[in-house]
C-alpha positions as CSV (number, residue, x, y, z in Angstrom):
1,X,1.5,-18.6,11.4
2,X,1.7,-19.4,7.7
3,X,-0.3,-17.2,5.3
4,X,-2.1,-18.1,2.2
5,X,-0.7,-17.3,-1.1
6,X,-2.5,-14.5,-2.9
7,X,-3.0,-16.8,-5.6
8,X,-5.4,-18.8,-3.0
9,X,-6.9,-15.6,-1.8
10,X,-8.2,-14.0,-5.0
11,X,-9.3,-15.6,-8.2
12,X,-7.7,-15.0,-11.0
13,X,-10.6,-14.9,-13.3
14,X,-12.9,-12.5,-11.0
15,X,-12.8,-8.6,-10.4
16,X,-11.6,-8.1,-6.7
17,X,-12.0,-5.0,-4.9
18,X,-9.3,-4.9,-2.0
19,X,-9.0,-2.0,1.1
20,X,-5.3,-2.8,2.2
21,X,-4.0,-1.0,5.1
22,X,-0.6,-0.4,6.2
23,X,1.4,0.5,9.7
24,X,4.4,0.5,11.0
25,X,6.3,-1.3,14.1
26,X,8.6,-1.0,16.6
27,X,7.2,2.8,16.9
28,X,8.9,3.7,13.8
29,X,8.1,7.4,12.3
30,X,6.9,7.3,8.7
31,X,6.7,10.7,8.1
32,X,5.7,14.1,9.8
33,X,8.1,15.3,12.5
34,X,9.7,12.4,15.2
35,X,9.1,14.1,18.2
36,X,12.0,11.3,20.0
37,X,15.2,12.1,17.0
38,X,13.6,15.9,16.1
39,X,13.9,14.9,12.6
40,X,11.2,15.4,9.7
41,X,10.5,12.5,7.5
42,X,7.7,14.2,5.0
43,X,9.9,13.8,2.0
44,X,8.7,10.2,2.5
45,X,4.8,11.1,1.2
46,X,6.4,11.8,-2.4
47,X,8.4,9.1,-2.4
48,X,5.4,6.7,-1.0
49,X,2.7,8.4,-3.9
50,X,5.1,7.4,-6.5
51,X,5.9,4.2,-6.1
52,X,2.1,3.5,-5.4
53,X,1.5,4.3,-8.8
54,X,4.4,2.7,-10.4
55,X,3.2,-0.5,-8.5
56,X,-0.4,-0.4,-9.5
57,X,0.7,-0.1,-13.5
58,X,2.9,-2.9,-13.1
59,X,1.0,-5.1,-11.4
60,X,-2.0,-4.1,-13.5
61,X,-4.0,-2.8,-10.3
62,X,-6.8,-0.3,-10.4
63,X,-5.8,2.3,-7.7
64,X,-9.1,3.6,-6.8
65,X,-8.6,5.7,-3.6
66,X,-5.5,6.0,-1.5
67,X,-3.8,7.6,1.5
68,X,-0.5,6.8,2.9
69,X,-1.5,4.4,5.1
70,X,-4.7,2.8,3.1
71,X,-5.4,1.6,-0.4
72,X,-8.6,0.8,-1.9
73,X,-7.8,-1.1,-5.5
74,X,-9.6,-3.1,-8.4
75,X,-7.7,-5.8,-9.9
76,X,-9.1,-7.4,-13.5
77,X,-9.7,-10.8,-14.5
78,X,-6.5,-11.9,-16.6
């Protein structure tokens, strides 16, 4: 199934308040301890807070609320 562009989602000339959720497939393990490989995967939650902020100040994003798995953002008129 073919999505929309984003630019045909939100206009660009109105304040949009998005809650974004995120998941993973194929049973991958995000983070936490894999019970199936033993191995610990927290080291990801650092990397996964930091590269949420970078990504909100680049793409000029109001990151009003987030977890690891949902986000809750403002983007501006341009």
């Amino acid at each position: 199934m073919v999505r929309l562009a984003r630019s045909e989602v939100f206009d660009p000339q109105e304040v949009v308040i998005a809650h974004l959720y995120n998941r993973t497939c194929r049973r991958c393990f995000l983070m936490g301890n894999d019970q199936v490989s033993g191995k610990n995967f927290d080291h990801r939650k650092i990397w996964i807070e930091k590269y949420l902020q970078q990504f909100a100040e680049f793409f000029s994003l109001d990151l009003l609320a987030f977890s690891i798995l949902v986000l809750i953002f403002a983007k501006r008129p341009l």
